[in-house]
N, C-alpha and C positions, 0 to 999 in steps of 0.2 A: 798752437798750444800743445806743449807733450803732454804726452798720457797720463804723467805723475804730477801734471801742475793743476792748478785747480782756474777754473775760468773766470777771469775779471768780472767786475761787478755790471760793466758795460753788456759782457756777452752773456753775464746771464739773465739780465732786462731786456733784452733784445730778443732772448729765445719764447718769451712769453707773450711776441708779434704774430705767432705762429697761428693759422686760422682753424685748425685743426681743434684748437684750445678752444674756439669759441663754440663748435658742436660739443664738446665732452662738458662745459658748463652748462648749455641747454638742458642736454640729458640728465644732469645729476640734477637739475632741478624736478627731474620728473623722478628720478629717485627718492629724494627726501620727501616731496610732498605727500606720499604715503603713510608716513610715519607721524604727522599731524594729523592727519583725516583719524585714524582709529590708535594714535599714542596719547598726545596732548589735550589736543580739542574733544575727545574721547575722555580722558580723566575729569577737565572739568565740566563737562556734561554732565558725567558721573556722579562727581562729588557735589555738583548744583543737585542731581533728583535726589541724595541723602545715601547714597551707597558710601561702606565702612571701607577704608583702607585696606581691609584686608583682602576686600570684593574686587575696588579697583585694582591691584594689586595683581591677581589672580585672572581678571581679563585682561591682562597684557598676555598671559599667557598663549593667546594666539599670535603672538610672534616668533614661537616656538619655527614653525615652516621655514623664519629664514634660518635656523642653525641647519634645516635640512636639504636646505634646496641645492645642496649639493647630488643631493640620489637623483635628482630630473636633471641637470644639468647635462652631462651628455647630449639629452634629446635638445636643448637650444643649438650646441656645438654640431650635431650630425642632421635632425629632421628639419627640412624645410618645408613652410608651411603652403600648401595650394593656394593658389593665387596672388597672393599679398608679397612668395618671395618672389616672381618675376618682376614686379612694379616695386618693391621697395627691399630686398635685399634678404640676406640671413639675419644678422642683427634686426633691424628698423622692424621688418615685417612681426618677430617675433614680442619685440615692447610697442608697437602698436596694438595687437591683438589683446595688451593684458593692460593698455590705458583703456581701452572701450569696455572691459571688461569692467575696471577700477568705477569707470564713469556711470554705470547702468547701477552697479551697489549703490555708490555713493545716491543715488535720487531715492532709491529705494531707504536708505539710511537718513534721509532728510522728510521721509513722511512716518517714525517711529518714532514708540517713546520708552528710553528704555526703565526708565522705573513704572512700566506697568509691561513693556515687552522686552525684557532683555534677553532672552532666549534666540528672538529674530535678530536684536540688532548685534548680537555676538554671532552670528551665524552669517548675515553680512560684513562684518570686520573679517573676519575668517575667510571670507571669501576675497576680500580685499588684499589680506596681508599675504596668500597665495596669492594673488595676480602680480602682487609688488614685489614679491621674492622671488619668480620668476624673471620679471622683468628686470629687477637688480640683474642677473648672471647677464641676460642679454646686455646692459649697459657698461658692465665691468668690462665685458668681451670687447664692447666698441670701441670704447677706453685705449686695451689693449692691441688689440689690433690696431688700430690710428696709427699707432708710431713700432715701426720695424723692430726688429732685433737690434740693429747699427744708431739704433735711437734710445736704446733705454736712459743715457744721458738724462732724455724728458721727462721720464716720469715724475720727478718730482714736480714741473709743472703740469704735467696732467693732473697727477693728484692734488693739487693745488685747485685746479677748475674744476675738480670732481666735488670736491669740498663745499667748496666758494657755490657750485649750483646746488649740493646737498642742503646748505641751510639757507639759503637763498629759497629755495623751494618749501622748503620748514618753517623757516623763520618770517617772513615777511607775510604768506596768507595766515599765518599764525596770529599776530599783531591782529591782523585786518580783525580775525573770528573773537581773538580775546575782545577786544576793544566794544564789538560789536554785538556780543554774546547777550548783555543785560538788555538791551536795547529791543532785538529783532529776536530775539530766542535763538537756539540752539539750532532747532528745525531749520530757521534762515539762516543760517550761519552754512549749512551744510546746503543747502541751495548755491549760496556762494561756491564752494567748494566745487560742487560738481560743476560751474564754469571757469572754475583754474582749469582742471582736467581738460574741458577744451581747448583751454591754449597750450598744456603741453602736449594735445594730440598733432596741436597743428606743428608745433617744435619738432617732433618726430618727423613729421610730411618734409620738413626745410632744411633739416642736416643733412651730409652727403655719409650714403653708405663706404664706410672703408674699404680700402684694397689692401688685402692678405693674401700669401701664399699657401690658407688654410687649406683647400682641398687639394694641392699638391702635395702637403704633409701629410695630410691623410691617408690621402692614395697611395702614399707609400709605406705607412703604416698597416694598412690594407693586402699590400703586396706581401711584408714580411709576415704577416700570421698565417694568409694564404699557401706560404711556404712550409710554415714551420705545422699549422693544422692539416698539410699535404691538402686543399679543399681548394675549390676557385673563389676568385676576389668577390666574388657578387653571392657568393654563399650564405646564409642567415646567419653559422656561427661566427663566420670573421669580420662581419657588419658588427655582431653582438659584442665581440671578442675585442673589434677597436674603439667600439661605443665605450664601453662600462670599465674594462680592463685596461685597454692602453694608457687615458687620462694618470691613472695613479698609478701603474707601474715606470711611465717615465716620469713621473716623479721625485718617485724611491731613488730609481736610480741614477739619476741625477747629481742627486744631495748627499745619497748613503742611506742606508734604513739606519741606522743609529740619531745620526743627525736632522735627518727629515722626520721622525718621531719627538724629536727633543722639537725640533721646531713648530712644529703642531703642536705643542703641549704650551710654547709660548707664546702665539697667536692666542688661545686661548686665554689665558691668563693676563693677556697686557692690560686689557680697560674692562675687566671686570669689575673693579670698584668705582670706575666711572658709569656703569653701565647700574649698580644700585642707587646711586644717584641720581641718576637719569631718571628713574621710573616713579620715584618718591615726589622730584623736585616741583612738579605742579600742587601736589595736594599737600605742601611741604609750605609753599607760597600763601597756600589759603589759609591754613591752619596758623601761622603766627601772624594772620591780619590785613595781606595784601587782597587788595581786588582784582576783579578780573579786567578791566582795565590796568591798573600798575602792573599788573603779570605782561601784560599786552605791550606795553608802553618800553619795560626794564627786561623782562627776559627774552620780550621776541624782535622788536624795531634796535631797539640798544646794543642786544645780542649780535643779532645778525649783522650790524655795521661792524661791530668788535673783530666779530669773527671772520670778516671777508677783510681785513685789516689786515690782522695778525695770522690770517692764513697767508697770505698774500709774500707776506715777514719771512712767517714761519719755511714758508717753500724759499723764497732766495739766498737762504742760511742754510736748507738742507743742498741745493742745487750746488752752491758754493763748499761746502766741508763735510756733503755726506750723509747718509741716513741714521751710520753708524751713532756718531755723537748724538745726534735728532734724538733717535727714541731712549738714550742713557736720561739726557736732558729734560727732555719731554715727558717721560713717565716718571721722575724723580719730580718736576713742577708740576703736574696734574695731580700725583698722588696728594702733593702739600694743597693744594688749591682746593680741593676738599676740605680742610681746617676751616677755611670761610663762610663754612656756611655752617660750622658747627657754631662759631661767633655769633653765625645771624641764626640762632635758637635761642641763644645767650641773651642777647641785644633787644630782639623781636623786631615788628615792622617797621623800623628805621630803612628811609628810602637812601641816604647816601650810603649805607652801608650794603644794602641791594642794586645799587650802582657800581659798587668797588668790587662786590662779588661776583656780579658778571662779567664783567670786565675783567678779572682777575682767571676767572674758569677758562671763558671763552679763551683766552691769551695761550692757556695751559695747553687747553684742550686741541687747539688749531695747531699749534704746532707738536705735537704727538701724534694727533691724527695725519700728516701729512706724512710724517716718517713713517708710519706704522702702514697706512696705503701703499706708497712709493716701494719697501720691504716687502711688503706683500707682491705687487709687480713684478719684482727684479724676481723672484720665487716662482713664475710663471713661464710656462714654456707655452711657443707660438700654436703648434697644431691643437690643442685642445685648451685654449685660454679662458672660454669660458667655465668648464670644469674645473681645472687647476684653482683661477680663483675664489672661482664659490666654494670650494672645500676650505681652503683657506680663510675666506668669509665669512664662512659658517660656523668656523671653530671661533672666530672673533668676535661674531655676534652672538655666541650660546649663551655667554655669560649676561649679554644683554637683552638678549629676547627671552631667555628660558628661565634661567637661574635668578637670574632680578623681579620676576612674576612673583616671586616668596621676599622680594621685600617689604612689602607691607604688612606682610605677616612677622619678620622680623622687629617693625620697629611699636609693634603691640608686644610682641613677648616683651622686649627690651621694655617697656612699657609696666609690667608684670613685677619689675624688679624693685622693691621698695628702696634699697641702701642708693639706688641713682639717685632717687626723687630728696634723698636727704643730704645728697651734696649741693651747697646753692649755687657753684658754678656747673653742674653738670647736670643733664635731661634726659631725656631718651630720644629727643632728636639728636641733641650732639654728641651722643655715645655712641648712634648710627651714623654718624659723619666720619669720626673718629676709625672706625669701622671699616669703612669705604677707602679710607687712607692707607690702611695695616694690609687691605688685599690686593693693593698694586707691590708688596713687598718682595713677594716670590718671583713676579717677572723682571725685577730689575736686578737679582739677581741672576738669574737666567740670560741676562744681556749681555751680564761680564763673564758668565759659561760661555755664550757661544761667541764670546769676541771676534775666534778666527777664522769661521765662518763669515762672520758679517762682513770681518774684513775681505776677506776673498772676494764677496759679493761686491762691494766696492771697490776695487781695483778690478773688477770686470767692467762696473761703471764707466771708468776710468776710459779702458783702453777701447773701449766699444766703439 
């Protein structure tokens, strides 16, 4: 195959036999399950003891740590942990320490109640979404590391399995907790939970740690400051110097400070209106009439086959023509895919119409997130991968962990407004969908600004 051809539909089903694919699916299922334990199942808890939208809303806000778990990341990339790395590696050692971690809250979280202690059970989420945003960099780094420079080719199947285990891990004990929630209460629900957590401790025990030429780069990173600070290699400031500094000055220089600023600005900006969405869409569910079962049933079993579908899609289409196209495409059908559910405020608890909507997001959503990971990827340099992507990650998830905590409070102001409630096609839920749609606008412009960047990027692809 020359470098400028794109690879048959044969070779690129065939690249997805790679066993490599099956550890990075493992792990991303221990990534998402995080985000059910103290996101979803966390909301309708919530909203079941009588907390206001505005409250739940505002306890998302402990997911503010993943926009920052860029400042600790370094330390995944350079300290290795006593004991746990000679038996299990740099990566493995480091998300094993922050699942036993995740598993000890979570029991502690299943003997609380938070409409009489919310204080402790937001203090154990907190503790939770630290251990899971740590262990995010450790698992992006796995990720990365797995497949060489001479490979980036894959990532779009990486990101593919990274996805596919993300809501695989989300989605399905999600179903189990909705489904089960009326039945065994909340408290059981989260008993459940903390024996998921066992079996993705034992997923960690079964994956094989990557081979990188990470502390070779290092070490030579190590050597040039050593030079340039005239100090020996094993000195405190040039340990500090290539912990904290090196990650983002090779970066910068890289890309260019002009263009690695603009790109940073659109990492941020790409699924922020997907990410207010996101945070509403449980008590969004309750509030026009669905149960916690049909939530169970249509957003998380339905979902989740949708979306290991159309992920699956989604990647053989970026693998075949590119990321480029992907995220134009992809963030032009997610931002519309929000219209859907301004319909289902309109409509109300109509199930086929809660059918067509997830199925219609999910479709969106899978493939943009594939483009928008895989671009994140190719942006990453091998000696400090997991710093490089959690900054990168971090600016991707502000809008979703930080920024989206104020939307429940948006959709009460919006709320506030007499002249919505007097039009009888429009609400103040579907005026916040509406909404959600109008803030994916500025990144898709920002796609055909950096065209020639991305193109670059992709004919690196290419000849790699």
């Amino acid at each position: 195959m020359s470098p400028s051809s794109h690879p048959t539909w044969r070779e690129t089903l065939n690249s997805y036999l790679d066993r490599r694919l099956l550890w990075v699916f493992m792990l991303g299922c221990a990534s998402g399950f995080p985000w059910l334990l103290i996101g979803s199942n966390m909301s309708g808890w919530l909203k079941d003891a009588g907390l206001t939208r505005t409250a739940i809303g505002l306890f998302g806000s402990i997911f503010a740590v993943y926009a920052i778990n860029w400042m600790w990341a370094p330390l995944i990339d350079r300290v290795k942990l006593p004991v746990l790395h000679r038996t299990l590696g740099q990566r493995r050692s480091w998300i094993f320490l922050m699942q036993v971690i995740m598993l000890v809250c979570t029991l502690f979280i299943a003997n609380t109640d938070p409409s009489f202690n919310l204080w402790l059970t937001s203090v154990l989420a907190f503790t939770i979404a630290l251990a899971s945003a740590t262990q995010d960099i450790a698992v992006d780094a796995f990720r990365i590391d797995s497949f060489g420079e001479q490979e980036k080719s894959k990532m779009p199947q990486a990101a593919a399995m990274a996805v596919i285990g993300w809501w695989t891990g989300y989605s399905l004990p999600g179903y189990f907790a909705f489904i089960n929630a009326d039945s065994i209460g909340w408290n059981g629900v989260y008993y459940g939970m903390a024996g998921f957590i066992g079996l993705l401790i034992l997923f960690t025990l079964f994956v094989g740690e990557p081979d990188s030429k990470r502390d070779e780069l290092q070490a030579e990173a190590e050597s040039r400051y050593a030079k340039r600070l005239n100090q020996g290699e094993n000195s405190v400031l040039v340990w500090f110097s290539v912990t904290i500094v090196e990650p983002f000055a090779e970066f910068f220089r890289r890309n260019g400070v002009k263009v690695a600023l603009t790109l940073l600005l659109f990492v941020f900006l790409f699924k922020i209106g997907e990410a207010f969405l996101g945070r509403m869409s449980i008590v969004f569910y309750k509030e026009i009439g669905f149960s916690n079962e049909q939530i169970g049933h249509y957003s998380k079993l339905i979902g989740w086959g949708a979306t290991v579908i159309f992920t699956l899609i989604g990647s053989a289409i970026n693998v075949r023509f590119g990321v480029v196209k992907g995220l134009l495409i992809g963030g032009i059908a997610m931002a519309a895919s929000n219209l859907m559910f301004a319909l289902m405020a309109h409509v109300g608890p109509n199930e086929n119409l809660f059918l067509a909507t997830i199925i219609v997001d999910n479709f969106t959503s899978a493939f943009a997130t594939i483009a928008f990971v895989s671009f994140l990827t190719f942006l990453t340099g091998r000696a400090f991968s997991a710093t490089q992507y959690a900054l990168l990650a971090s600016l991707g998830n502000l809008g979703r962990t930080t920024l989206s905590s104020f939307s429940g409070s948006l959709v009460d102001w919006i709320e506030q407004f007499e002249w919505i409630h007097n039009i009888t096609w429009l609400d103040p839920w579907s005026f916040f969908f509406v909404l959600t749609t109008i803030m994916v606008i500025p990144s898709l412009a920002m796609i055909v600004g950096l065209r020639k960047h991305f193109k670059k990027l992709q004919d690196m692809q290419k000849t790699a």
